[in-house]
MIDOSE-1310 file (N, C-alpha, C; in nm, 2 decimals, decimal comma, always signed):
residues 69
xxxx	+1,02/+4,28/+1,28/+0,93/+4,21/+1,19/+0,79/+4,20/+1,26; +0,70/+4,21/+1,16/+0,56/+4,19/+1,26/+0,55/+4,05/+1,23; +0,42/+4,05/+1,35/+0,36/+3,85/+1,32/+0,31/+3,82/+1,18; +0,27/+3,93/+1,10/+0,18/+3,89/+0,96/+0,31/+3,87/+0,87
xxxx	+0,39/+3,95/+0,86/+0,53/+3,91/+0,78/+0,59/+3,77/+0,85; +0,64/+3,72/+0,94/+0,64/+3,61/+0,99/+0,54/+3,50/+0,90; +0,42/+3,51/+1,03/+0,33/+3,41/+0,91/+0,33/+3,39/+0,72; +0,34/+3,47/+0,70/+0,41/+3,48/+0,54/+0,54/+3,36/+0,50
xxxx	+0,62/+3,42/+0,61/+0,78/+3,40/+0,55/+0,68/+3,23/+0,58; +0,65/+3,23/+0,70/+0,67/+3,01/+0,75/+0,53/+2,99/+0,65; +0,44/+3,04/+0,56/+0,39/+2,98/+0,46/+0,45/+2,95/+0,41; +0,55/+3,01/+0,30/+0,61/+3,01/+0,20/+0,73/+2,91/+0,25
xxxx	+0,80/+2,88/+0,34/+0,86/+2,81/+0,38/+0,84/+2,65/+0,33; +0,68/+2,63/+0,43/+0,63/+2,52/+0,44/+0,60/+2,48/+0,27; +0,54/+2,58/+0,24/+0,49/+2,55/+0,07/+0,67/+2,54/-0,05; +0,78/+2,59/+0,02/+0,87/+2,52/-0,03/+0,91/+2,40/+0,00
xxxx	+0,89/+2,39/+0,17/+0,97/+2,18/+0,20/+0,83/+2,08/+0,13; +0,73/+2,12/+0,12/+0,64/+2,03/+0,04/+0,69/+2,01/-0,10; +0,68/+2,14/-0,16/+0,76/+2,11/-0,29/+0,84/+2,02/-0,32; +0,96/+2,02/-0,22/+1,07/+1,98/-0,22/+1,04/+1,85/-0,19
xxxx	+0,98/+1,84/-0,13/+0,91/+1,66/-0,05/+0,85/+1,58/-0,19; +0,75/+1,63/-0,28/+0,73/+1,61/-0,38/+0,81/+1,57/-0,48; +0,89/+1,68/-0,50/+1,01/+1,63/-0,58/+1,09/+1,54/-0,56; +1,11/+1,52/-0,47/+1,23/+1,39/-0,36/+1,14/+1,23/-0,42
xxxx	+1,01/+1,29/-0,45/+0,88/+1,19/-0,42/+0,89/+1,09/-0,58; +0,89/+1,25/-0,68/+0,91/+1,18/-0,77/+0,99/+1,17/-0,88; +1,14/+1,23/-0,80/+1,24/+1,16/-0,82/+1,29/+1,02/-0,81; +1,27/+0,97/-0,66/+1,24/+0,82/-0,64/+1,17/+0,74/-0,73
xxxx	+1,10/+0,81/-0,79/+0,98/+0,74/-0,90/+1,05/+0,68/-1,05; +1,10/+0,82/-1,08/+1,19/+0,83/-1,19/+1,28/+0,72/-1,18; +1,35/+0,70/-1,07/+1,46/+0,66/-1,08/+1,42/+0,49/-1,08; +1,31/+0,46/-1,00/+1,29/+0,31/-1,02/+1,22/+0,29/-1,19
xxxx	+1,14/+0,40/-1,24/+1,12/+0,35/-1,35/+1,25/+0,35/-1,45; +1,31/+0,42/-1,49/+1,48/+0,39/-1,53/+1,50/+0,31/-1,50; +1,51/+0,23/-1,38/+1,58/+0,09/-1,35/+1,55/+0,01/-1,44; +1,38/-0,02/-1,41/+1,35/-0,08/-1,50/+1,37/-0,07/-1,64
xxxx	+1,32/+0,07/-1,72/+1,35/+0,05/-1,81/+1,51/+0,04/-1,88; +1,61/+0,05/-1,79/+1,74/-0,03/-1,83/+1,72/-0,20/-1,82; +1,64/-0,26/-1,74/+1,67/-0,39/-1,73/+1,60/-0,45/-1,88; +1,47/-0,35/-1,92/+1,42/-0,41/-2,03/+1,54/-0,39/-2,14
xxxx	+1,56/-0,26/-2,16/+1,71/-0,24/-2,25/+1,80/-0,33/-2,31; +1,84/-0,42/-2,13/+1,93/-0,51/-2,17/+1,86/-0,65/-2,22; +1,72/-0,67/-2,18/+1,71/-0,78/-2,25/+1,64/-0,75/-2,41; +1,64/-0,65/-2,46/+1,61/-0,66/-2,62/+1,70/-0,64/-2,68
xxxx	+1,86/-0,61/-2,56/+2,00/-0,58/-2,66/+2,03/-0,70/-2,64; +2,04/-0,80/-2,58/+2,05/-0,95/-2,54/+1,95/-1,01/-2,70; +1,81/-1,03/-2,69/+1,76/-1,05/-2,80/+1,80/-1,00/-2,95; +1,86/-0,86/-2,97/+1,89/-0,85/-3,12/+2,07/-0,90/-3,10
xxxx	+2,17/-0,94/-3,03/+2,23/-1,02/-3,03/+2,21/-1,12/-3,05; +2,10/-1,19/-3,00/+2,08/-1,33/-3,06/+2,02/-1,30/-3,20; +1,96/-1,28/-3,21/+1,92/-1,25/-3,40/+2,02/-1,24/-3,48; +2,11/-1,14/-3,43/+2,25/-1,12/-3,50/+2,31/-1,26/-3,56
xxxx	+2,32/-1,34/-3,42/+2,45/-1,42/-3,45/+2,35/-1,56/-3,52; +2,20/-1,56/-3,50/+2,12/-1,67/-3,61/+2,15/-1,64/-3,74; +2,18/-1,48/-3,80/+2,13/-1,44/-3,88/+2,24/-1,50/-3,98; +2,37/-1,45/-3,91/+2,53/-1,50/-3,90/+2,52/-1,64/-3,96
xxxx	+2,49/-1,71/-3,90/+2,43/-1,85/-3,92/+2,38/-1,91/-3,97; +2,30/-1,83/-4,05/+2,20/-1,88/-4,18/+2,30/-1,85/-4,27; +2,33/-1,67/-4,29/+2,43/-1,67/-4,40/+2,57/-1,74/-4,38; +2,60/-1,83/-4,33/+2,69/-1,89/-4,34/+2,67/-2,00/-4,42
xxxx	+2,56/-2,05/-4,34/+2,50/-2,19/-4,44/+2,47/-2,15/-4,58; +2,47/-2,05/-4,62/+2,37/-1,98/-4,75/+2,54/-2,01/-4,85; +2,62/-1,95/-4,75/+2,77/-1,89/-4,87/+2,80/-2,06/-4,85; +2,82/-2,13/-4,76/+2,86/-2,32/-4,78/+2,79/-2,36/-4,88
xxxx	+2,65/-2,34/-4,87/+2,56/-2,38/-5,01/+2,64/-2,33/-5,15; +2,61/-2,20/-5,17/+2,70/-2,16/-5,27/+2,82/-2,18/-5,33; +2,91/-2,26/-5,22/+3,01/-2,30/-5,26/+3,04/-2,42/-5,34; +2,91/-2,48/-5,29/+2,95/-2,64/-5,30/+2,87/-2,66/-5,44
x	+2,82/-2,61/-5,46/+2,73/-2,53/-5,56/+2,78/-2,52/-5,72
């Protein structure tokens, strides 16, 4: 192999572990933003459970009214 094919191959090299470094980069990224957006997840599935069971709540009072009614 000559030196100019060499120099080639370790560009291409280097310009793949950067790549790869990048990617690693913003994979890491991805992954904390996911986190978060699961922790938000759980608190608006936390909130429409509580809606749920107010909602529960009212119409219960609604059918007791009706009954008595």
């Amino acid at each position: 192999m000559s030196f100019d094919v060499l120099e080639k191959l370790e560009a291409k090299i280097q310009a793949a572990v950067d790549t790869i470094s990048l990617l690693q980069m913003e994979v890491d990224e991805l992954k904390e933003q996911n986190g978060r957006l699961d922790e938000e997840n759980q608190q608006l599935k936390q909130q429409h459970d509580a809606w749920q069971e107010r909602l529960r709540v009212l119409l219960g009072k609604i059918d007791q009214v009706e009954e008595h009614a």
